[in-house]
MILO-788000 format. One record per residue (C-alpha): x, y, z. Coordinates in steps of 0.2 Angstrom, whole numbers, padded with zeros to 4 digits, always signed. Layout:
<pts>
XYZ;...
</pts>
This chain:
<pts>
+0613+0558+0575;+0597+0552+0567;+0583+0561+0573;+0592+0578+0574;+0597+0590+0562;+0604+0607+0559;+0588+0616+0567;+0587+0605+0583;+0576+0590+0586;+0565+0583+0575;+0545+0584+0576;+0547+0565+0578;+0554+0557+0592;+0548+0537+0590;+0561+0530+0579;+0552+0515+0576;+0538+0524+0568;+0549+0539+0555;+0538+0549+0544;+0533+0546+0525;+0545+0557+0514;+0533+0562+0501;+0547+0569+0491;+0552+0551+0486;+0535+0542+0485;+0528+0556+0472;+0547+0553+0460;+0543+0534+0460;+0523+0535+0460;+0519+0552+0450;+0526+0545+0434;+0519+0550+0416;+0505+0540+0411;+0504+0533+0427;+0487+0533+0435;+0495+0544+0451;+0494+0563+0447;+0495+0571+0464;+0503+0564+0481;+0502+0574+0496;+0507+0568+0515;+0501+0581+0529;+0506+0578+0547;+0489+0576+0554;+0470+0579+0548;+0453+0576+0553;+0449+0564+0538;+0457+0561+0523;+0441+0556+0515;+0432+0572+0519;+0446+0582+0515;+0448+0573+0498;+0430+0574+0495;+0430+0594+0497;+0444+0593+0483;+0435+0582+0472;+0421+0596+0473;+0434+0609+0467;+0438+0600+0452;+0452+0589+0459;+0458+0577+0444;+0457+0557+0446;+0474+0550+0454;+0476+0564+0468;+0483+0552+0483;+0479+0561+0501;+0491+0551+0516;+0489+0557+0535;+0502+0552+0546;+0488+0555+0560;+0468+0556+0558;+0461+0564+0570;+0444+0560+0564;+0444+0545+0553;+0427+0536+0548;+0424+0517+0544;+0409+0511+0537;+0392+0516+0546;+0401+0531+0552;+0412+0523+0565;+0427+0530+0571;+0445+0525+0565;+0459+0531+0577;+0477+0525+0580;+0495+0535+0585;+0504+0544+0575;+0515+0537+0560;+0509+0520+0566;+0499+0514+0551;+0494+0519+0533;+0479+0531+0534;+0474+0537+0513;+0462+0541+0503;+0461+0542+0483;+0451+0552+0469;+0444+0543+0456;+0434+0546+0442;+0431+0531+0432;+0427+0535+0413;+0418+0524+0405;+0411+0513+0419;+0393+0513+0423;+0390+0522+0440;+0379+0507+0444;+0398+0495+0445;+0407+0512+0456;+0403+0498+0468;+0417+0487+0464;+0429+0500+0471;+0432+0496+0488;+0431+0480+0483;+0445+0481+0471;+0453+0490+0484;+0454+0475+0496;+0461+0465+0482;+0475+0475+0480;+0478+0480+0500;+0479+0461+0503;+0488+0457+0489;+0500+0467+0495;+0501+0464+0514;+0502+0442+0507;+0519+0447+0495;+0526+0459+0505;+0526+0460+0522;+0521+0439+0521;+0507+0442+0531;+0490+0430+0527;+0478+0441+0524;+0460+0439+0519;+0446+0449+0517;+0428+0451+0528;+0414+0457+0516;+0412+0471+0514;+0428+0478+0516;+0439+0472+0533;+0455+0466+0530;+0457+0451+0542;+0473+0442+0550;+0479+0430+0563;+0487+0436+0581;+0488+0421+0592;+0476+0410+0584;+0462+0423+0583;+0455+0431+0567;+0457+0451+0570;+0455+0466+0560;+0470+0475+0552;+0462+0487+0539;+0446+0496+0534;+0440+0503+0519;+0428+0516+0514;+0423+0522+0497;+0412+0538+0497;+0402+0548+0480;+0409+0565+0478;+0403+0576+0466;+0404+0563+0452;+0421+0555+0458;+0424+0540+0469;+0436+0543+0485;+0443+0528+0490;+0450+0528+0508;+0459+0515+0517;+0469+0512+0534;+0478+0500+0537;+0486+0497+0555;+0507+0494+0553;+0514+0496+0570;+0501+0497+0583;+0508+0487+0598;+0496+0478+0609;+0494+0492+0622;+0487+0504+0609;+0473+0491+0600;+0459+0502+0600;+0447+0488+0604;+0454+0470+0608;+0449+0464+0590;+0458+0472+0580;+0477+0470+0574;+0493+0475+0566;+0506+0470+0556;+0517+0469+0568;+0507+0459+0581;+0502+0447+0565;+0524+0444+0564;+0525+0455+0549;+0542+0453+0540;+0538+0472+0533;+0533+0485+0540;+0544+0502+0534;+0526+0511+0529;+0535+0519+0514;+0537+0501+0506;+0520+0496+0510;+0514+0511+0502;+0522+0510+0489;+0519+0494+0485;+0499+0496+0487;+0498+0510+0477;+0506+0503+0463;+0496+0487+0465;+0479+0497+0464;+0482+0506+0449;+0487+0489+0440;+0472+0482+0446;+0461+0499+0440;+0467+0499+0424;+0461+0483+0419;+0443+0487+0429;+0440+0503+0419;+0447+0493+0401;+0434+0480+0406;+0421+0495+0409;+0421+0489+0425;+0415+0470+0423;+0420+0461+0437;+0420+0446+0427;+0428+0452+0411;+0442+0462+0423;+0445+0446+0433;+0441+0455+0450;+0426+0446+0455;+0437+0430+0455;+0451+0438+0463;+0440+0445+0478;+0432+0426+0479;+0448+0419+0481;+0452+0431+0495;+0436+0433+0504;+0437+0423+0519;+0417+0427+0524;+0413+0411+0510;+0409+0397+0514;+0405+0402+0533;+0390+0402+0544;+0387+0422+0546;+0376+0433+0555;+0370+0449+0542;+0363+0461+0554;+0354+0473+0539;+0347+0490+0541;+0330+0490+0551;+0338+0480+0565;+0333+0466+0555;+0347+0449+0556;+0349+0435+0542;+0358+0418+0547;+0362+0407+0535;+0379+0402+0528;+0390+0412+0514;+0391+0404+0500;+0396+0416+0486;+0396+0437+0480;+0386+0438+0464;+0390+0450+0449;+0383+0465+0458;+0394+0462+0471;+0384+0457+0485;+0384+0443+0497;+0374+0429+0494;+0367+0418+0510;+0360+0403+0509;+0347+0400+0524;+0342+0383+0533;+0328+0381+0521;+0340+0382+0506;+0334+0399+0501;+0347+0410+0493;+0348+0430+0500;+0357+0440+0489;+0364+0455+0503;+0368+0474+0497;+0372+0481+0513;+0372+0476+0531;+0386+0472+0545;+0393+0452+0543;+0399+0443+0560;+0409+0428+0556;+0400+0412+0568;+0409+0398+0574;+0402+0383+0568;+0394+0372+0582;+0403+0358+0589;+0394+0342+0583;
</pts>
């Protein structure tokens, strides 16, 4: 019987949510000349970020892949938490270390990141799926835009970790807050996490060769077009609220070559945006 085994039960006992087998992922992932040179899944961890981060100080090379089947202590941006059950989503981090790329463009990163997340989450489990500058992956449950994913991109002793999550199988019950999502509740036709994963990692490492042969261009490597075809914050009205408790209203209406978010304001003026926390407006009824 599934879920048993010569040594008694298993440590899993939800069979809609079965673990990762790491065995399978590194033979079709770790391959020569591939950009994956390490793949390890550990049951449960505080952060994969940190714990990544830590390895990247010890020398760690780029393409070590980090997957928790639980976080206890995952971060989002502005250090805010990122919690779900067990086996229920896609919780990773990556280790880059861009050679030849101008630190200045390490920006692009989570960026690219979101490209390939919701390039994947469109083709395979025919989910649409678009993204919320900076770094939200956004779909549709019941006619409301909610958040699926988050990404998170830290400096580590001179190497980029790259960590995302991405919520699978949550059902409604166990949404941590009422906006976000799964890829369940969204009607996903896929959602066996080994395929997901799979599918991402392989996606990210197409799209993060041709960023490090462009030297990180976003033009020349095709990204920033990519990104603007998938950003759903353009073209919206939006609320920044920027560091210093400090708000821009205007509506967004391109991300420039640095990456940033350009808003334009009532008075026309264009406000080129770095960093600050974007909150999607409806448009007032006319």
């Amino acid at each position: 019987m599934r879920g048993f085994g010569h040594d008694g039960p298993s440590p899993w006992t939800d069979l809609d949510r079965p673990p990762l087998d790491a065995a399978v992922l590194r033979r079709d992932l770790v391959v020569p000349g591939g950009l994956w040179t390490s793949l390890d899944v550990v049951t449960d961890t505080g952060s994969t970020n940190s714990d990544l981060s830590a390895r990247a100080k010890l020398g760690a090379p780029e393409g070590t892949v980090l997957i928790a089947e639980e976080q206890t202590a995952g971060r989002g941006r502005l250090d805010r938490q990122w919690s779900a059950p067990a086996r229920s989503g896609l919780f990773l981090s990556v280790l880059l270390r861009p050679t030849g790329v101008p630190v200045e463009r390490y920006g692009w990163l989570p960026i690219l990141t979101g490209v390939a997340a919701a390039a994947v989450l469109a083709r395979v489990a025919e989910v649409e799926t678009s993204l919320k500058w900076p770094n939200d992956l956004l779909v549709t449950v019941d006619g409301a835009e909610r958040k699926v994913g988050g990404i998170l991109a830290e400096l580590a002793d001179g190497a980029v970790v790259v960590g995302l999550g991405v919520n699978v199988s949550l059902r409604a019950a166990e949404l941590p807050v009422p906006a976000a999502a799964s890829l369940a509740l969204a009607g996903g036709a896929v959602t066996d996490r080994q395929t997901l994963l799979r599918a991402l990692l392989r996606e990210f490492a197409e799209l993060y060769r041709g960023w490090t042969a462009a030297a990180g261009d976003p033009h020349a490597s095709g990204l920033l077009p990519a990104y603007t075809a998938l950003c759903g914050t353009l073209g919206r009205p939006v609320l920044v609220q920027l560091p210093g408790e400090r708000e821009l209203r205007g509506e967004a209406v391109a991300v420039d070559g640095d990456g940033r978010l350009v808003v334009r304001t009532e008075d026309g003026a264009r406000h080129p945006v770095a960093a600050g926390d974007v909150v999607h407006v409806r448009p007032q009824p006319s």
